[in-house]
C-alpha positions as CSV (number, residue, x, y, z in Angstrom):
1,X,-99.2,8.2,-28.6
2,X,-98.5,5.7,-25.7
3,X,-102.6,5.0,-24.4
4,X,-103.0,2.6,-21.3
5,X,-106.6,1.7,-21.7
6,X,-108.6,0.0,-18.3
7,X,-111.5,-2.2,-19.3
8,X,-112.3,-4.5,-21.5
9,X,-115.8,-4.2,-22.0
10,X,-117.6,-2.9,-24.9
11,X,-116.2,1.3,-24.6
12,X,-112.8,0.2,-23.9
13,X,-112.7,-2.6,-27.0
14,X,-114.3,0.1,-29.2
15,X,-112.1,3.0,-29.0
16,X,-108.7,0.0,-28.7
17,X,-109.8,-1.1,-32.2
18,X,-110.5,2.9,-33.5
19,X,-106.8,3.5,-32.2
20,X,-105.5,0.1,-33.2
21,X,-106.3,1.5,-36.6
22,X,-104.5,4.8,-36.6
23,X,-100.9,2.5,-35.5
24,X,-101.6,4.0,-31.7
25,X,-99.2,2.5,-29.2
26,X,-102.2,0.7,-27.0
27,X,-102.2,-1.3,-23.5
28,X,-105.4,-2.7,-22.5
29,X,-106.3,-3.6,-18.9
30,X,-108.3,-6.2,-17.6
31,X,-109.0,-9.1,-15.2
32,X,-110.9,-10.7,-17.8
33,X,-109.1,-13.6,-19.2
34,X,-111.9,-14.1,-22.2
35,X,-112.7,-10.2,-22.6
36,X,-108.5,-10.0,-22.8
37,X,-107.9,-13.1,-25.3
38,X,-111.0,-11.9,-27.7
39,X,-109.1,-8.5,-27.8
40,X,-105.7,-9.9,-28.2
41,X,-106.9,-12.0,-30.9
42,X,-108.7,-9.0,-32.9
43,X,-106.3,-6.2,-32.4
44,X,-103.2,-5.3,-33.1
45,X,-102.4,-4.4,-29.4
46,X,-100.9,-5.4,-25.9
47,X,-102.8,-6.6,-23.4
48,X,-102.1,-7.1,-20.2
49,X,-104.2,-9.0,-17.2
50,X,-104.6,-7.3,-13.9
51,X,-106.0,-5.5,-11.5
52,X,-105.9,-1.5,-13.3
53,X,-105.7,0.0,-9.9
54,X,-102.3,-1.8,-8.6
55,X,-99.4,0.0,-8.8
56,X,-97.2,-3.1,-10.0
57,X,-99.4,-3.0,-12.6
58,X,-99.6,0.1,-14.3
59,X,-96.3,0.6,-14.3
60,X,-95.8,-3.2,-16.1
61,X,-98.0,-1.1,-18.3
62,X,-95.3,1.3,-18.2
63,X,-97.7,4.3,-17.3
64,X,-95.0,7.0,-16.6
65,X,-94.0,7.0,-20.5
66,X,-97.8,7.1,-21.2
67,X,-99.5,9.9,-22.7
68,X,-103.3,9.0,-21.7
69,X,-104.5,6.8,-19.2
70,X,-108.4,6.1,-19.7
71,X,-110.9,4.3,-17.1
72,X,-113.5,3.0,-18.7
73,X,-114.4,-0.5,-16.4
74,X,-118.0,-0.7,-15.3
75,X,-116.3,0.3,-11.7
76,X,-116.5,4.2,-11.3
77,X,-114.5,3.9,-8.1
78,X,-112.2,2.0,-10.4
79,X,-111.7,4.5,-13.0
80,X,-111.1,7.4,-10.5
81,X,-108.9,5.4,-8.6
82,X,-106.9,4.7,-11.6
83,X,-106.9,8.2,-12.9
84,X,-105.4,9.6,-9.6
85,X,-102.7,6.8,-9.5
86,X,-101.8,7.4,-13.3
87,X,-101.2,11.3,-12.8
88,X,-99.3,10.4,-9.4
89,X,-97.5,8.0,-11.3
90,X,-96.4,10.4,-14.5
91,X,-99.3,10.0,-17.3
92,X,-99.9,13.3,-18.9
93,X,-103.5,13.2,-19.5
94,X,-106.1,11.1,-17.9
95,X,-110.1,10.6,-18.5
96,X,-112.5,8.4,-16.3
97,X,-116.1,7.3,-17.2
98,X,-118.1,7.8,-14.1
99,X,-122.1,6.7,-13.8
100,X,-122.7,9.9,-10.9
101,X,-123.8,12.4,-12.8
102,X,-123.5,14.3,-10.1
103,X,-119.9,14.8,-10.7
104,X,-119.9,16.0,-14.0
105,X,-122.9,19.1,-13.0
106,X,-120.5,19.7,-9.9
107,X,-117.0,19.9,-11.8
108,X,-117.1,23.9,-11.0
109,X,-117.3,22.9,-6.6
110,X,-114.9,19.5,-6.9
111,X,-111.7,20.7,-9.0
112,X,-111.3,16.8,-10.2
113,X,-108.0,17.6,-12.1
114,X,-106.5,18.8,-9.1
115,X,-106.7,15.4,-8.0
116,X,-105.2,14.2,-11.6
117,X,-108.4,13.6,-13.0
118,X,-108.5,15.4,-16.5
119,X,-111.7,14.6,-17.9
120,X,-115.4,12.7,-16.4
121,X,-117.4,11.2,-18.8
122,X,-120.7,9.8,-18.3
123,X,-122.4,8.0,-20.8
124,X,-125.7,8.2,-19.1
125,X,-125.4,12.0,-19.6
126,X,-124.1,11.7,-23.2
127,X,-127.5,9.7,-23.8
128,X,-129.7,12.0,-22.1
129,X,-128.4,14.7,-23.9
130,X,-128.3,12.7,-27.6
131,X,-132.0,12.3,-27.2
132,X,-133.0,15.9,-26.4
133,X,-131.1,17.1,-29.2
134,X,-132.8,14.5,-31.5
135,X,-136.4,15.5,-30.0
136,X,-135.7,19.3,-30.6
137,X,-135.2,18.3,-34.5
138,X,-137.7,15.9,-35.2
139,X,-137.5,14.9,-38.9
140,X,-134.1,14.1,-38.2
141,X,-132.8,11.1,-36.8
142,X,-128.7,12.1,-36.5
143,X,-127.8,15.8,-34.9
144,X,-124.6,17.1,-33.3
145,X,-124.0,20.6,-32.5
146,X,-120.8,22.6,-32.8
147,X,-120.2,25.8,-30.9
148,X,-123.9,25.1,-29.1
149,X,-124.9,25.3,-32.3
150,X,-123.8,27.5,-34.4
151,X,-123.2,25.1,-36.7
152,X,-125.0,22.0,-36.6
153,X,-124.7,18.9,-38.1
154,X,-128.0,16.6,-38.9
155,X,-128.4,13.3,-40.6
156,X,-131.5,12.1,-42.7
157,X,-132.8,9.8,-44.9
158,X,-134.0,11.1,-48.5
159,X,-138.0,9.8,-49.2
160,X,-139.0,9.6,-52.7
161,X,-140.9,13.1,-52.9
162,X,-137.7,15.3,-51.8
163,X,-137.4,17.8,-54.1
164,X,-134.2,16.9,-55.2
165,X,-133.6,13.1,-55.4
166,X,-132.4,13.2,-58.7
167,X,-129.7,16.3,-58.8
168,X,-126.5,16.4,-58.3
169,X,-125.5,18.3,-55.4
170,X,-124.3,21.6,-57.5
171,X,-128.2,21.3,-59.0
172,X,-130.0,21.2,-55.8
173,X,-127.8,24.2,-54.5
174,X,-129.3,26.7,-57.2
175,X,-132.7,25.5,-55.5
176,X,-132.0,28.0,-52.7
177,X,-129.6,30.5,-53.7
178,X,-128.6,31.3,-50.3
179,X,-126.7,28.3,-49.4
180,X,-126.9,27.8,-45.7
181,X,-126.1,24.1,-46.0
182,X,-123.6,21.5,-46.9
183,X,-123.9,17.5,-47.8
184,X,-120.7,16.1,-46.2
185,X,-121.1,12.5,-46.0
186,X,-123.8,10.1,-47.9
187,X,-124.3,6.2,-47.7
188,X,-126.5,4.8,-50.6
189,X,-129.4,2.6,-49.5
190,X,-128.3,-1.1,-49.0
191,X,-124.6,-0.5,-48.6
192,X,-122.4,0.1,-46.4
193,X,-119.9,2.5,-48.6
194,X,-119.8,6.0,-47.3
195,X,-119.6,8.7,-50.4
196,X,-118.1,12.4,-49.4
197,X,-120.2,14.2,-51.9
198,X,-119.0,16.3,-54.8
199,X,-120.7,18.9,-57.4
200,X,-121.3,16.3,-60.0
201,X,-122.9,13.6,-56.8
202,X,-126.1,12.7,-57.5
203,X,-128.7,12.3,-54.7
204,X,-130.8,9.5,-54.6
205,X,-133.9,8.0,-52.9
206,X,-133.4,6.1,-49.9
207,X,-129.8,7.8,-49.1
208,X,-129.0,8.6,-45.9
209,X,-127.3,12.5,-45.7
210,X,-125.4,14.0,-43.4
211,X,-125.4,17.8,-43.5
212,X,-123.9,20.9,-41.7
213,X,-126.2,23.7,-41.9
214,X,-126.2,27.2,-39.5
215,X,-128.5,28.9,-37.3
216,X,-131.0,29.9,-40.7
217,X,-130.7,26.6,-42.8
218,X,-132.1,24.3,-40.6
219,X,-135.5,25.5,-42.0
220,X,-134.3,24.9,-45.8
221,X,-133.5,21.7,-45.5
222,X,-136.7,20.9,-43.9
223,X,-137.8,22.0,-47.4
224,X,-135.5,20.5,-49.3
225,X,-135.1,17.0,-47.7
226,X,-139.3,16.9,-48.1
227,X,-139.6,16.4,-44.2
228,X,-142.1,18.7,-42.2
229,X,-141.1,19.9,-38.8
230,X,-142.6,18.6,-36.1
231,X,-143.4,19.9,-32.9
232,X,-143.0,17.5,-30.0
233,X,-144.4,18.1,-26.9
234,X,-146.0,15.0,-25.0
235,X,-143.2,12.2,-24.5
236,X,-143.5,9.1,-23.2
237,X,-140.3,7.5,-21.4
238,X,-140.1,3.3,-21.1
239,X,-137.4,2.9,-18.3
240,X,-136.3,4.9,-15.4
241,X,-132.9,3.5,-15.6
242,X,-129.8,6.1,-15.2
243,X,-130.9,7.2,-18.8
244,X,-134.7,7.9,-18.3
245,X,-134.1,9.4,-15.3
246,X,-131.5,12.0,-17.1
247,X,-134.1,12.7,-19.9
248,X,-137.2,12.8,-18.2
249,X,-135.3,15.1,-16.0
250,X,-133.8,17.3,-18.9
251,X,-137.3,17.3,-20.9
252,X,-139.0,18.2,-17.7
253,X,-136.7,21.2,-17.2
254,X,-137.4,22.3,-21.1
255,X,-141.1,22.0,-20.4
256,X,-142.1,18.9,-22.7
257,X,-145.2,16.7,-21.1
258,X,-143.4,13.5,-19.7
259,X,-144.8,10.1,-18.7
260,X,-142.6,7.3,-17.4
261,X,-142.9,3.7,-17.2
262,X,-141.0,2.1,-14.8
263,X,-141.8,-1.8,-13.8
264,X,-140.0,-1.7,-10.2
265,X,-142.4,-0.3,-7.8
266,X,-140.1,1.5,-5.3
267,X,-137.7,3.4,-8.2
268,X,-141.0,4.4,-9.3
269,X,-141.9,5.9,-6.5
270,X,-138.4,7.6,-6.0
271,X,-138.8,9.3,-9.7
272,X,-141.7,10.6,-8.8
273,X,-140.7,11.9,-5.7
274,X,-137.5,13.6,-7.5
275,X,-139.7,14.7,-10.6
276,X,-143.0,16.1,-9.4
277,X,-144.0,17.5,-13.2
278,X,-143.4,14.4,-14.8
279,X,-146.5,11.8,-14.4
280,X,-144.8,8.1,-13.2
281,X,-146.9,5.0,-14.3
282,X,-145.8,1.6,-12.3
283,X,-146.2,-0.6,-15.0
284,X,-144.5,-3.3,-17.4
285,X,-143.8,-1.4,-20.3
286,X,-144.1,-4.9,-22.7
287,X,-147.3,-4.3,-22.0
288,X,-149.4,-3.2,-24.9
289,X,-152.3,-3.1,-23.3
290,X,-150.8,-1.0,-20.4
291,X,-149.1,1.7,-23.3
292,X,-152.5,2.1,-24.7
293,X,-154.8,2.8,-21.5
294,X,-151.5,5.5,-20.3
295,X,-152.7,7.4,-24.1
296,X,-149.6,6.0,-26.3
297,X,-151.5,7.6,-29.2
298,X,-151.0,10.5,-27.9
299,X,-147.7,10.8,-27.7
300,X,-145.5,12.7,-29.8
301,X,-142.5,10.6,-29.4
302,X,-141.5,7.7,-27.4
303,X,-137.9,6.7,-26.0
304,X,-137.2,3.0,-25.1
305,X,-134.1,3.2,-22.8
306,X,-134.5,0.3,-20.5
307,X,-131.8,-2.5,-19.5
308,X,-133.3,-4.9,-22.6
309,X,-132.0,-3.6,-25.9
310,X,-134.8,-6.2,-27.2
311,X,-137.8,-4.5,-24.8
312,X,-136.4,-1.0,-26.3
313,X,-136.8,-2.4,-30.1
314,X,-139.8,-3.8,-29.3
315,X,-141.9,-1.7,-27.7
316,X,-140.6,1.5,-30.5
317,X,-142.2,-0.8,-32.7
318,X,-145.1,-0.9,-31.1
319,X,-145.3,2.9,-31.0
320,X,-144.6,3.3,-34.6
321,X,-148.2,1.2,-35.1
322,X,-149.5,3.6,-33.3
323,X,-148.5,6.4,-35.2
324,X,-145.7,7.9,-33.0
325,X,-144.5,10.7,-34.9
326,X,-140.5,10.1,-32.9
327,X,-139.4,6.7,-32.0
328,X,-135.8,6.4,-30.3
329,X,-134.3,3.4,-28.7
330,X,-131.6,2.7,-26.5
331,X,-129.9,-0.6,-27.4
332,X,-126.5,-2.5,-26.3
333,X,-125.5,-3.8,-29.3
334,X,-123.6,-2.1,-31.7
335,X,-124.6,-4.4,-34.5
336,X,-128.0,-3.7,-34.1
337,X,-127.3,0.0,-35.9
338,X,-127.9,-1.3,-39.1
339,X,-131.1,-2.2,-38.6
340,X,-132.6,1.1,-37.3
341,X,-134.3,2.0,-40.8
342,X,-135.0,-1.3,-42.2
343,X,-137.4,-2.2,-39.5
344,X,-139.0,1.0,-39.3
345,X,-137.6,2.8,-35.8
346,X,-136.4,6.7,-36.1
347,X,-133.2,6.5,-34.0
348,X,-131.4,3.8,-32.4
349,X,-128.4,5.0,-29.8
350,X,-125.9,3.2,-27.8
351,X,-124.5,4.9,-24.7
352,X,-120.7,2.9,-24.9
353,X,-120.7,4.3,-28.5
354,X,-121.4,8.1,-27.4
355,X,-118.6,7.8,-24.8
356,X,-115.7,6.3,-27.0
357,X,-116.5,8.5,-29.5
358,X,-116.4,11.0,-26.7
359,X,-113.3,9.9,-25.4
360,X,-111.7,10.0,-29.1
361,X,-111.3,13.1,-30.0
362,X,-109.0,14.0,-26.6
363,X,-106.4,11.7,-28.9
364,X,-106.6,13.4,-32.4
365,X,-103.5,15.2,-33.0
366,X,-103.7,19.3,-33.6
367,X,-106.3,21.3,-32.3
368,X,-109.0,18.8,-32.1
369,X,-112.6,20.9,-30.4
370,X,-115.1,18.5,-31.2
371,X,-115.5,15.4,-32.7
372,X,-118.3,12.9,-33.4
373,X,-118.6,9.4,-35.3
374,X,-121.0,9.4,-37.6
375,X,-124.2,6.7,-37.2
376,X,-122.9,3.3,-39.7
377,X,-121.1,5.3,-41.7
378,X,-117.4,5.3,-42.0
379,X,-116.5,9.0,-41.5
380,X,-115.6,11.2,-38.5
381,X,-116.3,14.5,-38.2
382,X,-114.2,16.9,-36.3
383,X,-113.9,20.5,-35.5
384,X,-110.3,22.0,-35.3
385,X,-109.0,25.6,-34.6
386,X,-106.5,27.3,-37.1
387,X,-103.4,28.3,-35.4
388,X,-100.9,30.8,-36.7
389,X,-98.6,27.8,-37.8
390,X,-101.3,25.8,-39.6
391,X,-100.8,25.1,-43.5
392,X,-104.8,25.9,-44.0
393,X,-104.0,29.4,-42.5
394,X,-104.7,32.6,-44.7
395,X,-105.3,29.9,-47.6
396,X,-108.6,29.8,-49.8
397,X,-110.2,26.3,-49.4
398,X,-110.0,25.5,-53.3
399,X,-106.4,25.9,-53.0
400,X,-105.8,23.9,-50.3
401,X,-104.2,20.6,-51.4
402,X,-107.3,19.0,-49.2
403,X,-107.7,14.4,-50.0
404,X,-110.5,13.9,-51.7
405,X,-112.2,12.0,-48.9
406,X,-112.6,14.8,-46.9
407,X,-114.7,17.6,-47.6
408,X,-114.6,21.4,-45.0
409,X,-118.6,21.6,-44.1
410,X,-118.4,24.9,-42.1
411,X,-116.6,27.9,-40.1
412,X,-116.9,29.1,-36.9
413,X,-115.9,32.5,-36.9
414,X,-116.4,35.7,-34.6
415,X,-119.2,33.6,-32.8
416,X,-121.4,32.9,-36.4
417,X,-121.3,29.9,-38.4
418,X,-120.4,30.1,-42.0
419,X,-120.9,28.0,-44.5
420,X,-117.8,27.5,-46.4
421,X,-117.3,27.0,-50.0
422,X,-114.5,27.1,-52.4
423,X,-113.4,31.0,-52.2
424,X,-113.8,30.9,-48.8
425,X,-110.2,32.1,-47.2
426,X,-109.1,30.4,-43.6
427,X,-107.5,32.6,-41.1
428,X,-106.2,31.9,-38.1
429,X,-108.8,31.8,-34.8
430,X,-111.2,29.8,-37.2
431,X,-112.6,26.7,-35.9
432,X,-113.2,24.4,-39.0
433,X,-115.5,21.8,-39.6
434,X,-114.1,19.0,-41.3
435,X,-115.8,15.4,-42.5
436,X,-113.5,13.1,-43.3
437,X,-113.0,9.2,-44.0
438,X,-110.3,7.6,-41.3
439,X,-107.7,7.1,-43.8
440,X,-107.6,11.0,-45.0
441,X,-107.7,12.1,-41.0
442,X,-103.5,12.0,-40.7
443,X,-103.2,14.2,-43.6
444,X,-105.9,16.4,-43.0
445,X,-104.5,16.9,-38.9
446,X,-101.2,18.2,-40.8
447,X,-102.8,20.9,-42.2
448,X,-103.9,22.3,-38.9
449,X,-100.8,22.0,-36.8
């Protein structure tokens, strides 16, 4: 594929170096000299310096052979502008990242693709949304939900009394012989090398598991990972950026108990006005003292999502002392994921991250529904639909001449969510959940074409 990408910053240099991988023809866009030479240097791709909304340009950029066009500046007037010049211009597909989230709730009134605008991402919405779905299950601190979940995938760290650190995966399935539940991806403690886990796999303490589970199993791996469920109800919010607002908004409207602490006196003033059942505390949140005397004790779980990916560590940490049963912060940083479970906070999420993985999966090949990166591990998982013309269709899975490092986690079929094992036959209208490592992704896209 031909991708013209706008922006240099930390989305657009993310998903050029996931495409640089998969030998993507890319262009990348920026009037950045140093953002534009540390890409050039790191990638294998073009760059090219400039202004993305000029017509001169874009079409240096060769944009009417292109099959993408994605706007991803910190400009949302940039990226829309882009996006309509691109379609005008002969791109077949275009995506923008946009900061109103007003436009994304009112896609139904303004028809943006009439205007050449395909898709509106916002990563402040992405976030939001990420730390709902990581309240609503507690003990775990990765989730993404396929089919508004009917499957649904969640990520979790063994502890030493989980009933079956110790077994290999085909031993810990006899433990409940109704499987409702499959281990797709696993990274031993300490490294950084990402398993797809067999029968004869062994699970170990300290390992972090991914697993897709429907509707029912969510409750037996509560059991069998050793975690307790817990319910979370009083929330405390540190920032009333974009983010806070968006989740203090959402939780308000699913009837948790919010508090938010926001330092600048007027915005907190305007939060309040625009959420009258959430309580609003002007106030710095570095303040221990402060956290305390506004019942931090109290608190079920506490999200950091302010500008300062420090303040956010910081302050979660401070919350964990206090024996905060959630702790999620919002940080910049992508290098700062690997330390999330070493220094003791729950979840650590990064808004750039959620939209580039967002924006990835409109370039996977076949027919790509969903897709989601998984937290430091190298593996993808994506959600594809069997066409009549796919190799996987009427095929049973053990059959299937599926690469080793990728394993099918579920099906999506008739509106329920199936756990799939090895005499499980495909058939065409299935939507199949698929974990695999990046270099088994361009075979496994063949199989659904």
């Amino acid at each position: 594929m031909k991708i013209i990408i706008a922006g240099a910053g930390e989305v657009g240099f993310h998903l050029a170096k996931l495409l640089s991988y998969e030998a993507q023809e890319i262009t990348l866009i920026d009037t950045d000299k140093e953002s534009l030479a540390y890409a050039d240097s790191h990638l294998d791709i073009r760059v090219l310096r400039g202004d993305a909304t000029s017509i001169a340009v874009l079409q240096d950029a060769k944009v009417e052979a292109s099959d993408l066009v994605i706007g991803v500046t910190s400009s949302e007037t940039t990226n829309l502008t882009l996006c309509l010049l691109a379609k005008q211009l002969g791109s077949k597909k275009t995506i923008a990242r946009i900061s109103n989230t007003e436009f994304v709730d009112q896609k139904n009134l303004v028809h943006f693709d009439q205007l050449g605008i395909d898709e509106l991402i916002s990563p402040e919405e992405l976030a939001a949304s990420e730390i709902q779905l990581l309240l609503n299950q507690s003990a775990f601190n990765d989730t993404y939900e396929f089919e508004e979940g009917l499957l649904t995938m969640v990520g979790v760290f063994l502890p030493k009394n989980a009933p079956f650190v110790g077994k290999m995966v085909k031993e810990a399935a006899k433990i409940f012989p109704e499987l409702h539940f499959m281990p797709i991806a696993l990274q031993r403690m300490g490294t950084q090398y990402t398993l797809i886990p067999r029968g004869d796999t062994v699970f170990k303490e300290g390992d972090q598991v991914y697993f897709i589970t429907d509707t029912s199993g969510v409750e037996d791996l509560y059991k069998l990972t050793g975690m307790q469920k817990r319910e979370i109800k009083n929330v405390m919010v540190l920032g009333g950026s974009k983010v806070g607002f968006n989740t203090a908004r959402d939780l308000c409207s699913a009837k948790f108990n919010v508090r938010l602490v926001e330092k600048n006196k007027q915005k907190a003033f305007d939060i309040a006005d625009m959420l009258p059942t959430a309580l609003v505390i002007c106030g710095d949140g570095r303040n221990v003292e402060l956290l305390e005397e506004e019942s931090l004790e109290s608190m079920d779980a506490f999200i950091a999502v302010t500008g300062n990916s420090e303040t956010n560590i910081m302050s979660c940490l401070v919350a964990k002392s206090r024996k905060v049963k959630k702790t999620i912060a919002l940080v910049e940083n992508m290098d700062y994921f690997q330390l999330s479970q070493s220094i003791g906070i729950d979840t650590l999420i990064n808004k750039k991250l959620l939209a580039a993985n967002t924006i990835f999966r409109y370039i996977r090949r076949g027919e790509v529904l969903a897709l989601t990166r998984l937290n430091n591990l190298n593996a993808e998982i994506l959600e594809f639909e069997v066409k009549n013309s796919s190799v996987v269709n009427g095929e049973i899975i053990r059959e299937l001449n599926f690469p080793r490092e990728a394993i099918i986690g579920g099906v999506i079929r008739e509106g329920k969510g199936l756990i799939a094992l090895g005499d499980f036959k495909i058939t065409e209208g299935d939507k199949v959940v698929v974990c695999a490592l990046p270099k088994a992704i361009p075979r496994i896209e063949k199989l659904f074409l």
